[in-house]
N, C-alpha and C positions, 0 to 999 in steps of 0.2 A: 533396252537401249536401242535407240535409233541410229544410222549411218547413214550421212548426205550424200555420200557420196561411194564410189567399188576404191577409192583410192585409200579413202580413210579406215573401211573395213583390211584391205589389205595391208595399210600400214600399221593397224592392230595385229593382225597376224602374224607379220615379222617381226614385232618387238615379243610376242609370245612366243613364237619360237627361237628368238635369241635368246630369251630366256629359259627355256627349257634344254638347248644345246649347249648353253654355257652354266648349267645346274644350277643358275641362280633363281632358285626357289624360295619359300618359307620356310627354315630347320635344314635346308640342303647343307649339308659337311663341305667343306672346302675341298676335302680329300677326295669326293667323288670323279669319277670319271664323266663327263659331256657323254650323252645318250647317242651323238651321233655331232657329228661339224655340218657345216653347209657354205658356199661361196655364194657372192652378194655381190654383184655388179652394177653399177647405175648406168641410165642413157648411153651409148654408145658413140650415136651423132655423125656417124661417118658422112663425109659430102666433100667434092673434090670443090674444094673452093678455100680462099684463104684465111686466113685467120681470123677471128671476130670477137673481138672484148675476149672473153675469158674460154671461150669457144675454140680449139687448135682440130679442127676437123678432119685435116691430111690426117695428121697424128692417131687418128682411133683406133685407124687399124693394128699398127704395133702396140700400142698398149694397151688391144686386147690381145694378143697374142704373148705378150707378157703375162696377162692376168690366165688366161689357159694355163700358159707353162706354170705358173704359183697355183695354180688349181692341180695338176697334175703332179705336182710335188706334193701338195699338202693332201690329196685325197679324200675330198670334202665326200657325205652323200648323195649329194646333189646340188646344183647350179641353177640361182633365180637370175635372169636376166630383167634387171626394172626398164619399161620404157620402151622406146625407140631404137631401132641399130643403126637406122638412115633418118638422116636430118631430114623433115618435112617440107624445107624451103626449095 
């Protein structure tokens, strides 16, 4: 199997391991316990500027700092950051 592109092999990788963190295998028991949890972020985007279509840029920073504290509650293995944390523009 070919991959065009690092994004598409990565987005096969995280649906494989969602699947393996959430036991949904072939013959997996429902009853199983997840091998391990993980936290899943997308772009960040921070950029001191105003708002833009669907885009709240001020805003990224609290709601990553909300996504830490829900990480820090839920006790994941580990944290994939997708992306960017500062807007390019």
């Amino acid at each position: 199997m070919k991959f065009r592109s690092r994004a598409r092999l990565t987005a096969l990788f995280l649906v494989v391991l969602v699947g393996v963190s959430l036991g949904v295998m072939a013959g997996a028991s429902p009853s199983l316990s997840p091998l391990f949890t993980f936290g899943l972020t997308a772009d960040v985007q921070y950029r001191d500027a105003e708002t833009s279509g669907t885009r709240f840029y001020r805003e990224s920073t609290a709601k990553l700092v909300e996504a830490v504290d829900r990480f820090n509650a839920l006790r994941p293995a580990f944290v994939v950051q997708l992306g960017d944390l500062v807007d390019g523009a």
